[in-house]
C-alpha positions as MATLAB code, in Angstrom:
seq = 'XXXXXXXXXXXXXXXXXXXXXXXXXXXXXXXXXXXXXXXXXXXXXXXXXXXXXXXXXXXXXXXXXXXXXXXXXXXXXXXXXXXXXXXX';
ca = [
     111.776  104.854   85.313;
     110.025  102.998   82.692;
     110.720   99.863   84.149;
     108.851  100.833   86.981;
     105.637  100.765   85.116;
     106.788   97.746   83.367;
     106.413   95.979   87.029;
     103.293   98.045   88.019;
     101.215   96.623   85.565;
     102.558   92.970   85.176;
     102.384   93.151   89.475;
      98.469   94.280   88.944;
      97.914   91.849   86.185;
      98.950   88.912   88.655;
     101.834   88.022   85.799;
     105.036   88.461   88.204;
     104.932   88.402   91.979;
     107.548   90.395   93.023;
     110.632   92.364   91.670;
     113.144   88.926   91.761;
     110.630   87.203   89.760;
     110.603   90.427   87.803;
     114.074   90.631   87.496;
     114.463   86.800   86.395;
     111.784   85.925   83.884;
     111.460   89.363   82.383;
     114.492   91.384   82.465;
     116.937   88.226   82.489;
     119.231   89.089   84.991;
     119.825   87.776   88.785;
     116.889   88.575   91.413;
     118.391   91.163   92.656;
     118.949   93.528   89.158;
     115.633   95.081   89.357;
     116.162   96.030   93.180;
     119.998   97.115   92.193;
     118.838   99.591   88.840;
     115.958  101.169   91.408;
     118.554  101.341   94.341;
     121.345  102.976   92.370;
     119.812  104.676   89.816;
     121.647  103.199   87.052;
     120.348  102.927   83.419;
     119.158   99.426   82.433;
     121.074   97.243   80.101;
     120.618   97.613   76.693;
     120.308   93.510   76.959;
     117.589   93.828   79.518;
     115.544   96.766   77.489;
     115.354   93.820   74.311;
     114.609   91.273   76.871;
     111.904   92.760   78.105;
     110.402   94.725   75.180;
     110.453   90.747   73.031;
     108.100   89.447   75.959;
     106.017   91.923   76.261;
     105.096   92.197   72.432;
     104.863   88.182   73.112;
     102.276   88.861   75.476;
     100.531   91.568   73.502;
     100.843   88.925   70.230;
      99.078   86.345   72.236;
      95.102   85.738   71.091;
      94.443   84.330   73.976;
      95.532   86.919   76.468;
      93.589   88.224   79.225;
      95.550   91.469   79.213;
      95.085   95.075   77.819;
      96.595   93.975   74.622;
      97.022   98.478   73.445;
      98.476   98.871   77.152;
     101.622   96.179   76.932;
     101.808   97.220   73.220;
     102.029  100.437   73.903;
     105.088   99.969   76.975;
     106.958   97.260   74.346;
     106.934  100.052   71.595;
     108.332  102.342   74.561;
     111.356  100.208   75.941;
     112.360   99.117   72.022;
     112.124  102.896   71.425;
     114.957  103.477   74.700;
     116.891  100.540   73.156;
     117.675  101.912   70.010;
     118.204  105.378   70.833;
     121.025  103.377   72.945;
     122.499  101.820   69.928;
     122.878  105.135   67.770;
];
């Protein structure tokens, strides 16, 4: 699951702590969504995909950022792709 990586490489980049903070600040949901989609297998919200694709091009936007700007580029391109295949 794309979301998956999502957490892999905000967890290695020391931007989110653990998969509630995950689920909060990044996907927008309770702490416990990130746990639930993994657990069950469901798809991700379309509202969570947008969420999450808007702050990572934020965090690719950024000047400033310590990040691989081409690496959380790349994964916000990726989840905005998924959301609008959802809309068609």
């Amino acid at each position: 699951m794309i979301l998956d990586e999502v957490y892999a490489f905000l967890k290695n980049a020391g931007i989110t702590r653990n998969h509630a903070t995950f689920s909060t600040d990044f996907l927008g949901y309770s702490p416990r969504y990130y746990d639930y989609l993994r657990c069950s297998g469901a798809r991700p919200s379309l509202r969570c995909l947008l969420k999450l694709a808007m702050c990572l091009q934020d965090m690719a936007d950024e000047a400033a950022s310590d990040l691989d700007n081409t690496e959380v580029g790349k994964l916000a391109k990726r989840i905005m792709t998924r959301a609008l295949i959802r809309c068609r």
